[in-house]
N, CA, C and O atoms as CSV, one atom per row, in Angstrom:
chain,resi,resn,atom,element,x,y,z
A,1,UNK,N,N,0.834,-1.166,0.000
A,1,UNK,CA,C,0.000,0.000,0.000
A,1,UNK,C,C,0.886,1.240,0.000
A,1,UNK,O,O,1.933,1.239,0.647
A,2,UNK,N,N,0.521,2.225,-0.660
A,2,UNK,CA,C,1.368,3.690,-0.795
A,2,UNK,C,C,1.456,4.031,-1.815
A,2,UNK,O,O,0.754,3.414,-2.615
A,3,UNK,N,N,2.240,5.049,-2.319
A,3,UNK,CA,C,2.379,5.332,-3.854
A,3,UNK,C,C,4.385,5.335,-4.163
A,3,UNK,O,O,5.388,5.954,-3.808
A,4,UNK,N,N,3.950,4.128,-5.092
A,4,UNK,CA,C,4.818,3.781,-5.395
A,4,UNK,C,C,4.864,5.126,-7.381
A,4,UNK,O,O,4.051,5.777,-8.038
A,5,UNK,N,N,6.649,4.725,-7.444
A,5,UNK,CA,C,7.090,6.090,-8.301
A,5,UNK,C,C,7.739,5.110,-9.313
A,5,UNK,O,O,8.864,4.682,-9.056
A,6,UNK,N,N,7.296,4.843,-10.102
A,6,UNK,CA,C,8.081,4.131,-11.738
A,6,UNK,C,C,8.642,4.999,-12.858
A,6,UNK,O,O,7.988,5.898,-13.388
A,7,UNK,N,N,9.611,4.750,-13.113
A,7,UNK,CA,C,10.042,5.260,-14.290
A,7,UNK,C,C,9.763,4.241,-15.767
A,7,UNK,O,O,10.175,3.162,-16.194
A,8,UNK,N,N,9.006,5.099,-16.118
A,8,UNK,CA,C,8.692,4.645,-17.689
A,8,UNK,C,C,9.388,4.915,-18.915
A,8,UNK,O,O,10.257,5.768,-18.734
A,9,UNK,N,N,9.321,4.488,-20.123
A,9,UNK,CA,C,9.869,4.786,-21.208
A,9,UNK,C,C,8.860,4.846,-21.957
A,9,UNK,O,O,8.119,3.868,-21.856
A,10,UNK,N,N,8.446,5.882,-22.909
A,10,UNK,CA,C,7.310,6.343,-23.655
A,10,UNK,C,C,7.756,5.867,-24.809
A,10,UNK,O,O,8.866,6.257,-25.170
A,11,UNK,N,N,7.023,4.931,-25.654
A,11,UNK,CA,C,7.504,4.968,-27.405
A,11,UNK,C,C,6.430,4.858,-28.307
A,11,UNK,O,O,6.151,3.726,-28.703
A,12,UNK,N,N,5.505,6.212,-28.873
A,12,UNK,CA,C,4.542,6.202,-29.714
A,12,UNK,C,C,4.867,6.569,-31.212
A,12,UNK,O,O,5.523,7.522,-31.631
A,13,UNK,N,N,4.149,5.420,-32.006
A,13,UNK,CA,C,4.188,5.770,-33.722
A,13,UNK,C,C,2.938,6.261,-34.034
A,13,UNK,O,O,1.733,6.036,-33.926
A,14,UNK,N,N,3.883,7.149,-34.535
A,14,UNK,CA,C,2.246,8.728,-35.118
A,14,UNK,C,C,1.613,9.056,-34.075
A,14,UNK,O,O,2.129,9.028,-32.958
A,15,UNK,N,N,0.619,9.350,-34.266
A,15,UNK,CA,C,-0.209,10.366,-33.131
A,15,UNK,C,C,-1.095,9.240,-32.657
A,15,UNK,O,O,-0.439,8.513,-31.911
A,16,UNK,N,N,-1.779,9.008,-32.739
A,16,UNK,CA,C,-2.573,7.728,-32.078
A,16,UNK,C,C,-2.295,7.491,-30.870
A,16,UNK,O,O,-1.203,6.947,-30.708
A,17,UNK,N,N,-3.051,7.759,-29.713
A,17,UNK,CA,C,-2.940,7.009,-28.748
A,17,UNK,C,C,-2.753,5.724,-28.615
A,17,UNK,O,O,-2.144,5.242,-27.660
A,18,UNK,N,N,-3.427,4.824,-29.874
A,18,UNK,CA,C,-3.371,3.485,-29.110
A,18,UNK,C,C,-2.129,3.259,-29.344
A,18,UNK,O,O,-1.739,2.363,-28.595
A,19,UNK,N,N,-1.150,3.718,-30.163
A,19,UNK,CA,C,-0.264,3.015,-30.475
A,19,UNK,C,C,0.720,3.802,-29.541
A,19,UNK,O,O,1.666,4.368,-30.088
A,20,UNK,N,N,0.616,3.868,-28.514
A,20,UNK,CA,C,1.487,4.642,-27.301
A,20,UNK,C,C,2.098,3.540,-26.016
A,20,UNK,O,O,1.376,3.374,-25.033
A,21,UNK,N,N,2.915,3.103,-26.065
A,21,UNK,CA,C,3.836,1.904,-25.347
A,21,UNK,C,C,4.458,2.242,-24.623
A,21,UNK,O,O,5.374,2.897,-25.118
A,22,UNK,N,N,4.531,2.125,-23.001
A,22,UNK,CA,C,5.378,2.477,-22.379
A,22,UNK,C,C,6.107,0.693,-21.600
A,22,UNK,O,O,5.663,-0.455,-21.613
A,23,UNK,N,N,7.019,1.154,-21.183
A,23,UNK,CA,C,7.799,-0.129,-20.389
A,23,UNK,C,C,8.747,0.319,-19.277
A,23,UNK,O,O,9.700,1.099,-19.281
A,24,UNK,N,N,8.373,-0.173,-18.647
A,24,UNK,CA,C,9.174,0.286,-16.914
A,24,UNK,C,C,10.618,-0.187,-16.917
A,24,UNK,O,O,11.134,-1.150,-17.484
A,25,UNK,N,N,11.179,0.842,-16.054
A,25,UNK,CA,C,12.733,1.217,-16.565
A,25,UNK,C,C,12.855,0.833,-14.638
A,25,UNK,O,O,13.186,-0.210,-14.075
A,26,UNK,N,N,12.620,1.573,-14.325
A,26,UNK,CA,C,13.176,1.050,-12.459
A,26,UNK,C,C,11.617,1.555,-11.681
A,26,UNK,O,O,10.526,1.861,-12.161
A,27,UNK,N,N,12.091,1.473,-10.390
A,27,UNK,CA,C,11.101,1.535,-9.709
A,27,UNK,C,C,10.923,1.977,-8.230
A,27,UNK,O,O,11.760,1.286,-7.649
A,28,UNK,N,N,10.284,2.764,-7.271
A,28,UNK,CA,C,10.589,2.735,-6.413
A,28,UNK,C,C,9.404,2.564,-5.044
A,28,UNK,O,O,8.566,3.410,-4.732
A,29,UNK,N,N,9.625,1.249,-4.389
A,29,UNK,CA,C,8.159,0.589,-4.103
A,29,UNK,C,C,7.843,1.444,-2.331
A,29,UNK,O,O,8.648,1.423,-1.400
A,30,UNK,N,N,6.379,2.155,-2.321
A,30,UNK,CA,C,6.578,2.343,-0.682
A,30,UNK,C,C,5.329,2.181,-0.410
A,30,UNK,O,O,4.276,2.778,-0.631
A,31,UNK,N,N,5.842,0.773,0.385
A,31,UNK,CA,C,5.018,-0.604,0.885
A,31,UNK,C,C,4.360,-0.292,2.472
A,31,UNK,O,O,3.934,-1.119,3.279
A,32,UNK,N,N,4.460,1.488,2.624
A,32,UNK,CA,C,4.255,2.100,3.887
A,32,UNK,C,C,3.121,3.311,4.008
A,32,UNK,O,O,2.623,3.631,5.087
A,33,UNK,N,N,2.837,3.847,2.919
A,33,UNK,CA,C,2.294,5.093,2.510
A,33,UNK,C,C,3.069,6.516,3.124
A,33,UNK,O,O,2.647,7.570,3.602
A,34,UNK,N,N,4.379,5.975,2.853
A,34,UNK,CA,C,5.655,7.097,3.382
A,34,UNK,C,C,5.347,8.158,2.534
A,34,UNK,O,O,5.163,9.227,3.116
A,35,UNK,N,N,5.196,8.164,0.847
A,35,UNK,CA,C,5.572,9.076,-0.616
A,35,UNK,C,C,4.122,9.989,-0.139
A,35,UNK,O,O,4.176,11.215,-0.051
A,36,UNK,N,N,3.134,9.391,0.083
A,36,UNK,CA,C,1.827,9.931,-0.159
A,36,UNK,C,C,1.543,10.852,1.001
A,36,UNK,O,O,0.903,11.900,0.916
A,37,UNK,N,N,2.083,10.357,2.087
A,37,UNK,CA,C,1.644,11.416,3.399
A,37,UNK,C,C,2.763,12.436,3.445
A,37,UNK,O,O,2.520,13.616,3.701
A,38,UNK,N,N,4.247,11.901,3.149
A,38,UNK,CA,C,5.226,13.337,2.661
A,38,UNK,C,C,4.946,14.319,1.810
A,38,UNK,O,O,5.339,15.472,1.983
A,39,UNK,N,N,4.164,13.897,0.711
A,39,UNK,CA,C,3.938,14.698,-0.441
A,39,UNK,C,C,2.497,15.539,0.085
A,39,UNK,O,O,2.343,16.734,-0.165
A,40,UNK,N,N,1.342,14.613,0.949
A,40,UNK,CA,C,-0.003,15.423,0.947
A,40,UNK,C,C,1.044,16.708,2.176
A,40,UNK,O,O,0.981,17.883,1.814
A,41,UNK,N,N,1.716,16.481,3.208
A,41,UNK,CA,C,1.875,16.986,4.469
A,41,UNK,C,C,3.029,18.341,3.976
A,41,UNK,O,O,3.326,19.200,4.806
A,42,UNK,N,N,3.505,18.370,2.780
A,42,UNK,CA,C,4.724,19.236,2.473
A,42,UNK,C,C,3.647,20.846,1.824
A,42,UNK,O,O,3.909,21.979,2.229
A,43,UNK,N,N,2.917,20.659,1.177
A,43,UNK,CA,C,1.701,22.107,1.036
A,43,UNK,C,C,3.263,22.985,-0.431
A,43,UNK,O,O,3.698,24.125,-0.590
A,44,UNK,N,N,3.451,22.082,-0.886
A,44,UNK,CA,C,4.232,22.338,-2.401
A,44,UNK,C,C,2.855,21.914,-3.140
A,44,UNK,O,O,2.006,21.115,-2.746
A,45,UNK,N,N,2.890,22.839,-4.567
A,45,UNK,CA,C,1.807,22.647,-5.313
A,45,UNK,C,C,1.834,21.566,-6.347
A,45,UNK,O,O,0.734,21.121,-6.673
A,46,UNK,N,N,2.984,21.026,-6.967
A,46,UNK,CA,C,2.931,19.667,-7.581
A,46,UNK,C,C,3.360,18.682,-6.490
A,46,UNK,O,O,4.253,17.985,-6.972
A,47,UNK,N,N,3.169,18.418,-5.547
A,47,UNK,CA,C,3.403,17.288,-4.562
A,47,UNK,C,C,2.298,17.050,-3.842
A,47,UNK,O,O,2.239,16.009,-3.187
A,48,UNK,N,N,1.261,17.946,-3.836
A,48,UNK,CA,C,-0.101,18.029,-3.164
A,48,UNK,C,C,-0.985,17.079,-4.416
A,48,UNK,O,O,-1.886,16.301,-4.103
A,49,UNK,N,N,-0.520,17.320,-5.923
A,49,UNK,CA,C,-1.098,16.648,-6.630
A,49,UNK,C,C,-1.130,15.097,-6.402
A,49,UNK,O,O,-2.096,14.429,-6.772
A,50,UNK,N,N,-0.328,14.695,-5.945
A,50,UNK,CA,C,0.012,13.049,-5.493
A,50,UNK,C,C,-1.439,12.557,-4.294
A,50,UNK,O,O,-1.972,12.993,-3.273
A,51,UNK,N,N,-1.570,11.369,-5.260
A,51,UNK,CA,C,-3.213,11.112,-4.176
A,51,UNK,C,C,-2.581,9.240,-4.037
A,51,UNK,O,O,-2.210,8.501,-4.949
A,52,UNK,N,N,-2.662,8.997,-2.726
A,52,UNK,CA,C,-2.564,7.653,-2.351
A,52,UNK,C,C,-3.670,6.414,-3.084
A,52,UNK,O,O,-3.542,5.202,-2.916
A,53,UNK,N,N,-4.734,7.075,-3.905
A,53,UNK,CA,C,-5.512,6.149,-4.629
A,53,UNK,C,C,-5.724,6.358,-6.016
A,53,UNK,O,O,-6.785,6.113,-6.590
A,54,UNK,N,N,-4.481,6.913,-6.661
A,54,UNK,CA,C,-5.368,7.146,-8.128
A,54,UNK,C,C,-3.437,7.767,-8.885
A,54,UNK,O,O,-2.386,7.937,-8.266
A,55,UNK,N,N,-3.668,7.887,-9.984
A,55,UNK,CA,C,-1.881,7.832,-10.399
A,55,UNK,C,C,-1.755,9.093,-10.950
A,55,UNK,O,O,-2.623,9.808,-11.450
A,56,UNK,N,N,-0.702,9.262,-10.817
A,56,UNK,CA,C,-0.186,11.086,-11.348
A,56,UNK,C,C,1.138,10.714,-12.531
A,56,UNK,O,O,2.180,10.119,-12.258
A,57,UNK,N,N,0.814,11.146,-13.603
A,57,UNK,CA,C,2.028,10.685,-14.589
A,57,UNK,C,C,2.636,12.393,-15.268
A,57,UNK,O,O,2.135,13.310,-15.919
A,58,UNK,N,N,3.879,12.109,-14.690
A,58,UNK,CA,C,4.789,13.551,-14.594
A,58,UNK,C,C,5.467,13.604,-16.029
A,58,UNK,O,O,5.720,12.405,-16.148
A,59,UNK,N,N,5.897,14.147,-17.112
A,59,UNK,CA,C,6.801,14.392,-17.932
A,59,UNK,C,C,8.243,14.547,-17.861
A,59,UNK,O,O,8.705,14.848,-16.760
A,60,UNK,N,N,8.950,14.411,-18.734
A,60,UNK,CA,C,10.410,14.695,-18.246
A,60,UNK,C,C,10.230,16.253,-18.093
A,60,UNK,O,O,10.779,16.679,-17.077
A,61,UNK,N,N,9.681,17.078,-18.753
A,61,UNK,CA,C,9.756,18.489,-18.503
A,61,UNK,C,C,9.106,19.171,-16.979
A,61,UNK,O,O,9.396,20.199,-16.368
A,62,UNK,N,N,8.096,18.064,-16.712
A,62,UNK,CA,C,7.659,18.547,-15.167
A,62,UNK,C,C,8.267,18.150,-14.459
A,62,UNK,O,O,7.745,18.058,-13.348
A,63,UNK,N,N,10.028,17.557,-14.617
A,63,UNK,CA,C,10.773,17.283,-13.515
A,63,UNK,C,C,11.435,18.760,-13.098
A,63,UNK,O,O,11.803,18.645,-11.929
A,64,UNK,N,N,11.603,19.517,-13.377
A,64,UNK,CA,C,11.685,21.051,-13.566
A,64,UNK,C,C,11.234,21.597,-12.513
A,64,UNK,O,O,11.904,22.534,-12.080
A,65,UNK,N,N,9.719,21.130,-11.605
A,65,UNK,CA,C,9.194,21.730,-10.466
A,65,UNK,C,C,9.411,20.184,-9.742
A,65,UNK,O,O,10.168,20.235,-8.773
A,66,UNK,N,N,9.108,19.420,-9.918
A,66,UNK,CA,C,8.987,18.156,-9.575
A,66,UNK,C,C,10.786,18.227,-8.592
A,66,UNK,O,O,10.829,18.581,-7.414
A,67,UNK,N,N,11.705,17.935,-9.166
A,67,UNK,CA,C,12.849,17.788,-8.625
A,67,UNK,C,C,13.289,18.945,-7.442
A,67,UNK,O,O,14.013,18.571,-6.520
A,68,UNK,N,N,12.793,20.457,-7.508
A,68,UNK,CA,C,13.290,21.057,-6.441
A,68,UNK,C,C,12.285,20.769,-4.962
A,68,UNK,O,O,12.790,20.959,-3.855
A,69,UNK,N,N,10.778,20.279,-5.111
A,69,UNK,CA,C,9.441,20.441,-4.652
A,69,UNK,C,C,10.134,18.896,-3.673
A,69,UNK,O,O,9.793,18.895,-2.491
A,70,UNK,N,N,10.981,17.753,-4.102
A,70,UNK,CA,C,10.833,16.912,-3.686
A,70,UNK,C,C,12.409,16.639,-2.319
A,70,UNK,O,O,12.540,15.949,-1.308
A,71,UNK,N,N,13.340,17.664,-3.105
A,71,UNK,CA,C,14.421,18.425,-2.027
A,71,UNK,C,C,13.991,19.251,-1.429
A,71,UNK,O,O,14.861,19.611,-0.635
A,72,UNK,N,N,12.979,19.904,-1.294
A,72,UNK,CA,C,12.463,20.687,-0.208
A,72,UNK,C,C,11.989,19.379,1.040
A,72,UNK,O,O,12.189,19.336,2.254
A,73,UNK,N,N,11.463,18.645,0.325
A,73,UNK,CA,C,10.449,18.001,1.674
A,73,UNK,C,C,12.127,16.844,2.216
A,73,UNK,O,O,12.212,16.461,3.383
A,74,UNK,N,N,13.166,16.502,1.241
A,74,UNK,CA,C,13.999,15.287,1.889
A,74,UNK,C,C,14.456,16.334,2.791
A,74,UNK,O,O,14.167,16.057,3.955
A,75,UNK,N,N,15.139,17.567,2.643
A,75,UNK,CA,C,15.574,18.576,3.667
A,75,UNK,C,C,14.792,18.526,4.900
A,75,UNK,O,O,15.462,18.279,5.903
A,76,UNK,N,N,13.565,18.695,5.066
A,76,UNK,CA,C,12.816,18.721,6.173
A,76,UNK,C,C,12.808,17.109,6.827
A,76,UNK,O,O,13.497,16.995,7.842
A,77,UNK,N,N,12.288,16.185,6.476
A,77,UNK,CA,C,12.890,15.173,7.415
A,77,UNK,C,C,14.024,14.624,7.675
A,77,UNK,O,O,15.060,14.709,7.017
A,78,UNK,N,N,13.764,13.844,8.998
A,78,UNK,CA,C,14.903,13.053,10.044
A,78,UNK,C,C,14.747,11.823,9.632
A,78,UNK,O,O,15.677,11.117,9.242
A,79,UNK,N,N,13.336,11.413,9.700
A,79,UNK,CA,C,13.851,9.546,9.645
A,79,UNK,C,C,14.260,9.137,8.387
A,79,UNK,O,O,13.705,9.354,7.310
A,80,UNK,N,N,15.610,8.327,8.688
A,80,UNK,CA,C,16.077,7.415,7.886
A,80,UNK,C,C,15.490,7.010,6.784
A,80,UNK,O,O,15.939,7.275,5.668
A,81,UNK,N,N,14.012,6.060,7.070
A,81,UNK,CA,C,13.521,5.501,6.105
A,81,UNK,C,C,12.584,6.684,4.839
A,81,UNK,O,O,12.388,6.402,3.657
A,82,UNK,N,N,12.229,7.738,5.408
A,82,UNK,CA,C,11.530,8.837,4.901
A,82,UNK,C,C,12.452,9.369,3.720
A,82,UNK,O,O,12.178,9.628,2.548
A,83,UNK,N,N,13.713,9.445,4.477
A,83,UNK,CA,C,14.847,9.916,3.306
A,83,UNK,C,C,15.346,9.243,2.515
A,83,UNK,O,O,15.716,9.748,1.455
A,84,UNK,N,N,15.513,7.940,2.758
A,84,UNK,CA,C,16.097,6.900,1.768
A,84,UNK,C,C,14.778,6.635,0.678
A,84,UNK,O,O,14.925,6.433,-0.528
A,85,UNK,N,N,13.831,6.673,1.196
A,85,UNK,CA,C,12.554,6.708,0.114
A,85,UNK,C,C,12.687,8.297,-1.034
A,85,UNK,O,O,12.872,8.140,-2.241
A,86,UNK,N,N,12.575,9.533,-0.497
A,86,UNK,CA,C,12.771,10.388,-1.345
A,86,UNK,C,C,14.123,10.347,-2.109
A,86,UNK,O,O,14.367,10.969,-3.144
A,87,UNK,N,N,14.782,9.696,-1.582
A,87,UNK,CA,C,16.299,9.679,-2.217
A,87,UNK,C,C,16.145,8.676,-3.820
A,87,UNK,O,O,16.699,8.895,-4.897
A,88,UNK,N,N,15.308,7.704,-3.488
A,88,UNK,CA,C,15.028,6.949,-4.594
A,88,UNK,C,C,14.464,7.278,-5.849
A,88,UNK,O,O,14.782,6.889,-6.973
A,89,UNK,N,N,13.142,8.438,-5.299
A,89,UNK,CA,C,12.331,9.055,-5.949
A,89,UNK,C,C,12.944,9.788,-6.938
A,89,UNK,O,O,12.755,9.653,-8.147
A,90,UNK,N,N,14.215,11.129,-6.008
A,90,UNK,CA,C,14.663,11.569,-6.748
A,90,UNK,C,C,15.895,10.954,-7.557
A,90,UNK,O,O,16.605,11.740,-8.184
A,91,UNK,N,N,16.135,9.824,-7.573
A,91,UNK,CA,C,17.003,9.026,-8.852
A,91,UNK,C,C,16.040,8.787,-9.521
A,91,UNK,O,O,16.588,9.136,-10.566
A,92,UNK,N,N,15.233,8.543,-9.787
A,92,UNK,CA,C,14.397,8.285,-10.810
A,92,UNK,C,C,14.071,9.732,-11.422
A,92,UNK,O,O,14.512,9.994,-12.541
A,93,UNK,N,N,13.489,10.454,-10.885
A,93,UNK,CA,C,13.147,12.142,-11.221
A,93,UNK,C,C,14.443,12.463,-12.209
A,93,UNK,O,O,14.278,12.719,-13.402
A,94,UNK,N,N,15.991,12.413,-11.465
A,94,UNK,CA,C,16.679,12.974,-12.219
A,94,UNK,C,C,16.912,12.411,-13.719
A,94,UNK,O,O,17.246,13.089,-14.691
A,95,UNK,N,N,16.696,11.212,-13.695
A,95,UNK,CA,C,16.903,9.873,-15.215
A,95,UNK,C,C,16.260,10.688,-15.937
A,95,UNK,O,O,16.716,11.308,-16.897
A,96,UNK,N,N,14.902,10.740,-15.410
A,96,UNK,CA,C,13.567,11.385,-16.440
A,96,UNK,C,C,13.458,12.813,-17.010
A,96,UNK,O,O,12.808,13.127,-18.007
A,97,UNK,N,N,14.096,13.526,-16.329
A,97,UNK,CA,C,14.750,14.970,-16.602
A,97,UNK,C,C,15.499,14.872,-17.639
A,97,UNK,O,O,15.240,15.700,-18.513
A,98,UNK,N,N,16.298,14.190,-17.845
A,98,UNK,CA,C,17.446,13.902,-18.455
A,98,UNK,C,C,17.373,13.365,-19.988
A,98,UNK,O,O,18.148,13.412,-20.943
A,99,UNK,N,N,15.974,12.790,-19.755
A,99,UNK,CA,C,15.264,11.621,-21.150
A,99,UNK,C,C,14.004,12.102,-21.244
A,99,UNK,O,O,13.173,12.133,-20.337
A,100,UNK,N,N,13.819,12.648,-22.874
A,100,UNK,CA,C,12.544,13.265,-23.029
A,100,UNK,C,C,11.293,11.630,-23.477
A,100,UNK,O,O,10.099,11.479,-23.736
A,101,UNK,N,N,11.925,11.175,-23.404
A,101,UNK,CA,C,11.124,10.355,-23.460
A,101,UNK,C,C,10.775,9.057,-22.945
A,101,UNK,O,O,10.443,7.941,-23.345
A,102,UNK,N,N,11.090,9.964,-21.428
A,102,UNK,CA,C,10.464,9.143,-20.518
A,102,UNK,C,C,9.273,9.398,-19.420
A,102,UNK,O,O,8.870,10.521,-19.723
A,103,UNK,N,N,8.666,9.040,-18.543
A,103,UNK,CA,C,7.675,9.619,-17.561
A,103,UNK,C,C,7.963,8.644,-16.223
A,103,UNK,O,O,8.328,7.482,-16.041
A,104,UNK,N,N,7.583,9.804,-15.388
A,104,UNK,CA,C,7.357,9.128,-13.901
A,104,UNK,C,C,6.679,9.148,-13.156
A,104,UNK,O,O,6.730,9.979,-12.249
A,105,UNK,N,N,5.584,8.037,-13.272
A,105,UNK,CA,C,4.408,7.653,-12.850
A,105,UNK,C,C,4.525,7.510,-11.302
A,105,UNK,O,O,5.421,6.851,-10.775
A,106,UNK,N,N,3.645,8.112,-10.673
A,106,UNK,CA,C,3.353,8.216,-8.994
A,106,UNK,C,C,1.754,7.702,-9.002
A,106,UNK,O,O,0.677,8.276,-9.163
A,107,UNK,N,N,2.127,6.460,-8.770
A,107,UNK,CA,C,0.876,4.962,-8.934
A,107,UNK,C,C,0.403,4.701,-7.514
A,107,UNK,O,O,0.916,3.810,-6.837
A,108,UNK,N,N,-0.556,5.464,-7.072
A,108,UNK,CA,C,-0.875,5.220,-5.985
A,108,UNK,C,C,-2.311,3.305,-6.154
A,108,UNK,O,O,-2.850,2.778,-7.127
A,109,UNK,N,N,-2.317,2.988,-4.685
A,109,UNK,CA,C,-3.133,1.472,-4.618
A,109,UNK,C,C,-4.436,1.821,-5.263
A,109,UNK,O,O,-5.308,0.963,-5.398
């Protein structure tokens, strides 16, 4: 249970939705609802978007707010496990920044 953060790889021919393929590149699982109560409890405006029941799929270009919004909140906590979770997040965030054609899905249960 929680919202877990995947990195995808986008590969569409022509415009067509259907023909829009993605395939998961890494992953980062929180089997705690750690991502979802950091993100509702931080009052940043793309991190408030994150809902523990329903999925938020980010662009490489919305890593842009996405990546500083998610070092604001690892700065503010202490526990261990809180930080090693955003730490993951943001390895994935930075990949996707990096690759326009990829996305990073925040897949809540």
């Amino acid at each position: 249970m929680g919202v877990d953060a995947a990195l995808m790889r986008v590969a569409q021919q022509g415009t067509s939705p259907k023909r829009r393929r993605a395939g998961l590149i890494d992953v980062v699982v929180d089997d705690a609802d750690r991502l979802a109560r950091l993100c509702s409890d931080s009052g940043l405006p793309m991190l408030n978007r994150v809902a523990p029941y329903r999925s938020l799929i980010l662009s490489s270009a919305e890593m842009e707010q996405f990546i500083p919004e998610i070092e604001v909140v690892r700065r503010r906590v202490d526990d261990p496990f809180d930080r090693a979770l955003l730490e993951g997040v943001l390895r994935l965030a930075w990949v996707c920044s990096a690759d326009p054609s990829t996305e990073l899905h925040l897949d809540g249960d």
